[in-house]
C-alpha positions as CSV (number, residue, x, y, z in Angstrom):
1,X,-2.4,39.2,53.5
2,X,-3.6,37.0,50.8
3,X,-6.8,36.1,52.8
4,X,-7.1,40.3,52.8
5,X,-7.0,40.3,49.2
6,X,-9.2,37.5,48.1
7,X,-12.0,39.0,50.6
8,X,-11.4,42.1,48.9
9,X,-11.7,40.2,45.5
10,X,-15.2,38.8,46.3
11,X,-16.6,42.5,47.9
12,X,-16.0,43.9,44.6
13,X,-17.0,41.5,42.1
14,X,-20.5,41.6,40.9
15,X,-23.0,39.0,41.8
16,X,-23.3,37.2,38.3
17,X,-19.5,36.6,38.9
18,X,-19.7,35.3,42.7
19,X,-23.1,32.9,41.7
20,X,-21.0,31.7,38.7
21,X,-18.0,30.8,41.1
22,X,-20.2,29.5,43.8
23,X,-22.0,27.0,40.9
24,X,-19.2,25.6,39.7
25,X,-17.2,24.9,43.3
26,X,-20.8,23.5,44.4
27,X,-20.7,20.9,41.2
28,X,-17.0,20.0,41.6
29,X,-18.1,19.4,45.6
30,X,-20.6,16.7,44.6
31,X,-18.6,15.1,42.3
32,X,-16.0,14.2,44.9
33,X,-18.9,13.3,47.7
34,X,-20.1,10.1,45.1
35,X,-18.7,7.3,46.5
36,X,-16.8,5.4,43.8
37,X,-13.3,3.8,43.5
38,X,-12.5,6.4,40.9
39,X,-13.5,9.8,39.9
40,X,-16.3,9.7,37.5
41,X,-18.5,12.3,34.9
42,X,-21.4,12.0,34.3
43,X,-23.0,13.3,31.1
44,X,-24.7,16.5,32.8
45,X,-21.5,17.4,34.9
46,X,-19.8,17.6,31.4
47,X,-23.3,19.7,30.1
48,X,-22.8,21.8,33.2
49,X,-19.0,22.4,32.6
50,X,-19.8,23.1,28.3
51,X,-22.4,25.4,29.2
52,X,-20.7,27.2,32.0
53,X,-17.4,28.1,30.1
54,X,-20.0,29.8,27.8
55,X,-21.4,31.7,29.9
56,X,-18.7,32.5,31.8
57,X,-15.4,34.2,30.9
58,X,-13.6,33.2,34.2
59,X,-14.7,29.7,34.4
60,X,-11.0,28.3,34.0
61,X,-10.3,30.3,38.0
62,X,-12.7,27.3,39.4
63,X,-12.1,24.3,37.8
64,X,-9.8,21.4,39.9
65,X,-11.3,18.4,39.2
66,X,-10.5,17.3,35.3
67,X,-8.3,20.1,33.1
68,X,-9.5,23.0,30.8
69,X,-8.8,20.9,27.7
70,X,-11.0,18.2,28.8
71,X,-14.2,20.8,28.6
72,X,-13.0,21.9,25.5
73,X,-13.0,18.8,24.2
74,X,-16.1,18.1,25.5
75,X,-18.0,21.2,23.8
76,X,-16.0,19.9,20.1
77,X,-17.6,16.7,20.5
78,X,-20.8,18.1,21.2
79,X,-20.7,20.8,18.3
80,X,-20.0,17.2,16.4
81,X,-23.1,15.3,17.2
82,X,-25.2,18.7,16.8
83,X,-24.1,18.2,13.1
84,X,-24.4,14.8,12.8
85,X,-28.5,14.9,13.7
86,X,-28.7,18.1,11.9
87,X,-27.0,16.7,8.8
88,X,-28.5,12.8,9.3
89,X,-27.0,10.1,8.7
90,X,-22.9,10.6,9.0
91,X,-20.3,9.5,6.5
92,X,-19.7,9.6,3.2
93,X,-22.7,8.9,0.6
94,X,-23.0,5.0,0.3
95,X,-21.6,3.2,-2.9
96,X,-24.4,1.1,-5.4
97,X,-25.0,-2.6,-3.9
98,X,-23.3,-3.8,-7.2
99,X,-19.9,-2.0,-6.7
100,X,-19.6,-3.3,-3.9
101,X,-20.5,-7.1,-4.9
102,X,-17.7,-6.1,-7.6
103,X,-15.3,-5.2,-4.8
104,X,-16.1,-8.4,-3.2
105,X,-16.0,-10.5,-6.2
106,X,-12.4,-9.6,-7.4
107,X,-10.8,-9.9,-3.8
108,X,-12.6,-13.4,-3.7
109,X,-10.8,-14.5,-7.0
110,X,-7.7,-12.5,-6.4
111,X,-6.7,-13.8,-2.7
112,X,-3.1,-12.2,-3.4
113,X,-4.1,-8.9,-4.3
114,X,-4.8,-5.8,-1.6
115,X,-7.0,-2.8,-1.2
116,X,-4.2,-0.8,-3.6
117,X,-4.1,-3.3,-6.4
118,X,-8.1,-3.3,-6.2
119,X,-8.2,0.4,-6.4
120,X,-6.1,0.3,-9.5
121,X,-8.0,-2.3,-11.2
122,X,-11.2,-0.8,-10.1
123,X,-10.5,3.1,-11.7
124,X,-9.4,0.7,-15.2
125,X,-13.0,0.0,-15.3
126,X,-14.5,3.6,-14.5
127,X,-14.5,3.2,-10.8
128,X,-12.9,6.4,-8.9
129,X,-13.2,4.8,-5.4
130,X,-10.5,5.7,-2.5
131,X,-8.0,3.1,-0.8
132,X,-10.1,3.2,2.5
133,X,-13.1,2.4,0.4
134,X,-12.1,-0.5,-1.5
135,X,-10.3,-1.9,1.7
136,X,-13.8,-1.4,4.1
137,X,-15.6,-3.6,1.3
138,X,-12.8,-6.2,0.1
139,X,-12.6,-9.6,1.8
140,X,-10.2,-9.6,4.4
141,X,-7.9,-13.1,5.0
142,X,-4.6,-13.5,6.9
143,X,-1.8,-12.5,4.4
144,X,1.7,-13.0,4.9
145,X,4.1,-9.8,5.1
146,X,4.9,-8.2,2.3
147,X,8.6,-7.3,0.9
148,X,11.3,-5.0,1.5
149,X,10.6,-1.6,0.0
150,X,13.3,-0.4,-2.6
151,X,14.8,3.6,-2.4
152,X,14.9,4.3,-6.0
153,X,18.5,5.2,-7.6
154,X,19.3,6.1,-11.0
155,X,15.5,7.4,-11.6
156,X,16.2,9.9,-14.0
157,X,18.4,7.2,-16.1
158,X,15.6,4.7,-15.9
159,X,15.1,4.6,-20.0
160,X,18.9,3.6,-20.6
161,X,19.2,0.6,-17.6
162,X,18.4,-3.2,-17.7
163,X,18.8,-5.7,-14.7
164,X,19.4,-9.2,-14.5
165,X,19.5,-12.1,-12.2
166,X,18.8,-15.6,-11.8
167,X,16.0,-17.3,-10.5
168,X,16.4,-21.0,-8.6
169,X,13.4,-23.1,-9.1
170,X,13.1,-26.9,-7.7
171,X,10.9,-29.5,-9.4
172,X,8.7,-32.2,-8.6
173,X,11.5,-34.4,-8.6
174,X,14.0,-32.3,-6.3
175,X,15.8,-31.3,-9.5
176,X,17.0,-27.7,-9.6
177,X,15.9,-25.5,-12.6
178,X,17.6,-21.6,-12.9
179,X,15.5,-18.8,-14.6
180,X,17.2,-16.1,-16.7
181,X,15.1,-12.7,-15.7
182,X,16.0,-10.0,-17.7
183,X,14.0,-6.3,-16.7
184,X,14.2,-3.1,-18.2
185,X,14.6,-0.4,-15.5
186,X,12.1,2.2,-17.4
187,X,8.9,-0.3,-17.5
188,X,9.3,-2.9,-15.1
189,X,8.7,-5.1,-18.4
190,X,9.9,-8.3,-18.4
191,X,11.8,-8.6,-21.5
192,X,13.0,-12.2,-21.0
193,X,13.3,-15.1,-19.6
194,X,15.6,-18.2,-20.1
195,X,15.3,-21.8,-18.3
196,X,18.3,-24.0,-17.8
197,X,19.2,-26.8,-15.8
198,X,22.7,-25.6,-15.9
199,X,23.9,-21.9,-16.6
200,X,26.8,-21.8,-18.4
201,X,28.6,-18.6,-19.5
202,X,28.0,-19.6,-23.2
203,X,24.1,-20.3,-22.4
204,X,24.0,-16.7,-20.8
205,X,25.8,-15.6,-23.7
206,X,22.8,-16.3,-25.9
207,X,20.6,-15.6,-23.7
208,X,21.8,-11.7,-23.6
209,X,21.7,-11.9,-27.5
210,X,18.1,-12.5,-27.3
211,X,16.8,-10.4,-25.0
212,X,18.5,-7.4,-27.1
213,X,19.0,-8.2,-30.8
214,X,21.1,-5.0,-31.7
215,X,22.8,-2.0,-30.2
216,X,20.0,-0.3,-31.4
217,X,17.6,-2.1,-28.8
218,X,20.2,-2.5,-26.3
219,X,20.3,-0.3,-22.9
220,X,23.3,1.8,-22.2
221,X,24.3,-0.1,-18.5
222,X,23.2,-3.6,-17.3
223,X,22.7,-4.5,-13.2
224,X,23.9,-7.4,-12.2
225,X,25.5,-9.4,-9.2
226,X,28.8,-11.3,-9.2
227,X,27.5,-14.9,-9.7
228,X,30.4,-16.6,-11.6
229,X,28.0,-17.8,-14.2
230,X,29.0,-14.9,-15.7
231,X,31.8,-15.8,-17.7
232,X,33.7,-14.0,-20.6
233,X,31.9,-15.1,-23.2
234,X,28.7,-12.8,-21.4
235,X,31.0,-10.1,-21.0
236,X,32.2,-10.1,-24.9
237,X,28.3,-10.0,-25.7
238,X,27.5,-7.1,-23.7
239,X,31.0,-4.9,-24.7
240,X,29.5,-6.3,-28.3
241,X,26.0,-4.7,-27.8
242,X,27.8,-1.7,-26.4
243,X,25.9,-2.6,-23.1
244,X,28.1,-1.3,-20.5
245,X,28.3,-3.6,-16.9
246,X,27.2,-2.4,-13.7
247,X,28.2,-5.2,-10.7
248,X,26.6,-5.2,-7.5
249,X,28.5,-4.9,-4.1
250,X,28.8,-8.5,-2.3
251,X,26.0,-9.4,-0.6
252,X,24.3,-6.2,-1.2
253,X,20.8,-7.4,-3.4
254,X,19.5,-4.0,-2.6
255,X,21.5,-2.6,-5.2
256,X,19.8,-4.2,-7.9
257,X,17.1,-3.9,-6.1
258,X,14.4,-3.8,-9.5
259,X,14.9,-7.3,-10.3
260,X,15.1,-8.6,-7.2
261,X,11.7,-7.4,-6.6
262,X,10.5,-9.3,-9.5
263,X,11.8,-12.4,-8.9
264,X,9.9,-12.1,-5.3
265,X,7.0,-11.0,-7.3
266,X,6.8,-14.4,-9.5
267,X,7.4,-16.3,-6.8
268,X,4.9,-14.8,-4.5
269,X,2.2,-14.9,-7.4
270,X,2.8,-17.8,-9.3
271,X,5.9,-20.4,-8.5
272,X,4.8,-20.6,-4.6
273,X,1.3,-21.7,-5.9
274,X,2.5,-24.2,-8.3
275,X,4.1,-27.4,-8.8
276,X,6.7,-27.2,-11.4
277,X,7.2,-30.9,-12.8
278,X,9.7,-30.6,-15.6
279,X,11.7,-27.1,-18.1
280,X,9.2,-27.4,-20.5
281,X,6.1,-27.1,-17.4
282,X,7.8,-24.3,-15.7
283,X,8.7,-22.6,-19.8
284,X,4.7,-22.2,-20.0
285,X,3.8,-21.3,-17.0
286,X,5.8,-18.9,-17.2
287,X,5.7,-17.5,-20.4
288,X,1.6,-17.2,-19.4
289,X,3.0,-15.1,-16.3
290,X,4.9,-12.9,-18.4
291,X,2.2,-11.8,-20.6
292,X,-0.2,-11.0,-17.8
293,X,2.6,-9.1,-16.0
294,X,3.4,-6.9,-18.7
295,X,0.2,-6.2,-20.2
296,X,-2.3,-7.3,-17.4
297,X,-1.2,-6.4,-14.2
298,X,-1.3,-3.3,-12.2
299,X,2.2,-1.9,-10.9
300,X,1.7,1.2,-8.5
301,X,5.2,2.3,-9.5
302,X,3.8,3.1,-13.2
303,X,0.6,4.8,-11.6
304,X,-1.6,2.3,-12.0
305,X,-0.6,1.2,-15.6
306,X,1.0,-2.3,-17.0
307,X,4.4,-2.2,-18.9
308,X,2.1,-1.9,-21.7
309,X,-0.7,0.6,-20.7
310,X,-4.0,-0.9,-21.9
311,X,-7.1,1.0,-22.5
312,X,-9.9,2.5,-19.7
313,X,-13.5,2.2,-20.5
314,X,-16.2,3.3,-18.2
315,X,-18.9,1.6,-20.3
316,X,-19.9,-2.4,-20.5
317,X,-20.0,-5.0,-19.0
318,X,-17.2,-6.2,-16.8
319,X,-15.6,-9.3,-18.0
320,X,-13.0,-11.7,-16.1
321,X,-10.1,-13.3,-17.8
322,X,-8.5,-16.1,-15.6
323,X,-4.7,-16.0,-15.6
324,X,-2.9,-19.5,-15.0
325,X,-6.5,-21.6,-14.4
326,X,-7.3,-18.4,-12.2
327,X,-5.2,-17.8,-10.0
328,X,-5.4,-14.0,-11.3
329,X,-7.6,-12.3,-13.5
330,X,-7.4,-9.8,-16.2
331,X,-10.6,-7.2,-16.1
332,X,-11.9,-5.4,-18.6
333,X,-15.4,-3.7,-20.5
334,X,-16.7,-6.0,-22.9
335,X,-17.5,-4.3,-26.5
C-alpha cells in the first residue's frame, strides 16, 4: 500500500518537482560512492545543497546524508563572506599606530596590571577603547591567579563603615613586622597605617585615635576579626569615638572581606616585590604605596576612579610618574 501511494505521489507531481528530487538523491548517491574513511563535503556539494533549498521548497523530503541545520548553516556562512568582500576588509576600523605603541608601553612598565586596569587608565587620558581592545594589543606574560571575589554586604551603609586588620610582614633579617590597615568601606581609601613589631592593645589604642581624631570623623560601625590584640583599652577608644564594633565569625575572613582584599592588594603590588630591611624601610615604602593607591590608582569598584578622583584631560602629552622606582606608574596630560 505504501509502494501504491508513493507511485501515485510521483504520477501527480510536476516535473520541476520530480528533476529537483531526482538531483538531489543523484548528489547524495556520489557522495557515498567516494571512497574515503569518512564521509566528506566538498565545497560544491555544500553550493549544490545552498542553492537547492532555494530553489526548492521540499528540499528537506531528500536530504539523508548531513541534517537540515547543517545547510542552513552553510547558506549563513555564505551570506557572511558575501558581506565581508562587499564591505572589504572585516572588523572594526583599526586604532592609530601610536595608541597602540601606548597600549604596549604601559603593559611593559606595568607587568601587574590587566586589560581592565589598562582600559581605565587609558579612558583617564581621552582614550574610549573596549576591554577586548586593549587586551588584543597589551603584552601578554604568564600571571598568577588572581583573588577571591567578594559579594558585597552592607552596600547601602558603605558611608558609615570602617575595617581593620593586621598585616604580617617578615624582614631581611627573619624579624616579624605587623601593619595596622585601617579602610573606610565608602572609598576603599586607606586611611591609615601603623607599623609595630609588637601590637599591643595600648599601641592599637592609639592607633584608632589617629586614624579618626573625633566623633565627628569617626564611622558609625568598625569590621574587625577576633585577634586578641584587641584588648580593652581598643574597645574604650572606639565606645569613646562612638564607633560601634562589628566582630567577624571565626575563621570567616570573607566577612570583612574589604580589607582583606587590600592587604592582598599591597602584597601583590608592592611587599611581594620588595625587600623590607627594617620599620622605618617598610614605614616609606609604604607610605609611597598609600598615596599612589588613594589618589593614583584605578579601582573598578569606584568606576574607574581613585579614592580621590583626579582630573580627565583628553589634550597633551602623556606623561609617566614612576611609583616606588617604577614598579607602577601614575599617567597623566602634561599642561
Amino acid at each position: 500500500m505504501l509502494n501504491l501511494l508513493l507511485i501515485l505521489k510521483y504520477l501527480l507531481a510536476p516535473r520541476a518537482t520530480l528533476i529537483a528530487e531526482n538531483l538531489a538523491l543523484r548528489q547524495q548517491v556520489e557522495v557515498l560512492k567516494r571512497h574515503a574513511p569518512r564521509l566528506k563535503l566538498r565545497r560544491r556539494d555544500r553550493l549544490f545543497w545552498v542553492i537547492l533549498q532555494r530553489l526548492w521548497s521540499d528540499w528537506r523530503s531528500s536530504l539523508v546524508i548531513v541534517n537540515p541545520e547543517t545547510v542552513l548553516g552553510w547558506h549563513r556562512q555564505g551570506w557572511r563572506l558575501f558581506w565581508i568582500l562587499k564591505s572589504g576588509k572585516p572588523g572594526r576600523p583599526p586604532i592609530p599606530r601610536s595608541l597602540i605603541l601606548l597600549i604596549r608601553q604601559m603593559s611593559k612598565e606595568n607587568p601587574l596590571w590587566g586589560a581592565p586596569r589598562l582600559q581605565l587608565e587609558l579612558r583617564l587620558l581621552g582614550h574610549e577603547l573596549a576591554e577586548s581592545t586593549v587586551n588584543k594589543y597589551m603584552v601578554h606574560r604568564p600571571r598568577p591567579g588572581g583573588g577571591q571575589r567578594w559579594t558585597t554586604f552592607l552596600r547601602n551603609h558603605a558611608r558609615q563603615i570602617a575595617a581593620c586588620d593586621l598585616l604580617v610582614v617578615q624582614t631581611l633579617t627573619f624579624r616579624i613586622l605587623y601593619v595596622f590597615v585601617v579602610l573606610s568601606h565608602d572609598r576603599r581609601k586607606i586611611l591609615h597605617l601603623g607599623i609595630t613589631p609588637n601590637p599591643t592593645d595600648s599601641w592599637l589604642a592609639i592607633q584608632i585615635r589617629a586614624a579618626f581624631s573625633g566623633p565627628a570623623s569617626a564611622p558609625r560601625c568598625l569590621l574587625r576579626d577576633r585577634d586578641s590584640s584587641y584588648g580593652l583599652d581598643f574597645c574604650a577608644t572606639l565606645t569613646e569615638l562612638g564607633i560601634r564594633t562589628l566582630r567577624s565569625s571565626p575563621q570567616s575572613p570573607w566577612q570583612n572581606a574589604h580589607v582583606e582584599r587590600v592587604i592582598g592588594t599591597i602584597r601583590r603590588e608592592c611587599l611581594d616585590h620588595v625587600i623590607v630591611l627594617s620599620a622605618s624601610g617598610l614605614d616609606a615604602i609604604l607610605t609611597e604605596y598609600v598615596e599612589y593607591y588613594n589618589s593614583g590608582r584605578v579601582h573598578q569598584s569606584l568606576d574607574g576612579m581613585q579614592p580621590e578622583p583626579r582630573p580627565r584631560r583628553s589634550d597633551g602629552q602623556v606623561m609617566a610618574k614612576p611609583v616606588l622606582g617604577g614598579l607602577h606608574h601614575v599617567y597623566s596630560r602634561a599642561a
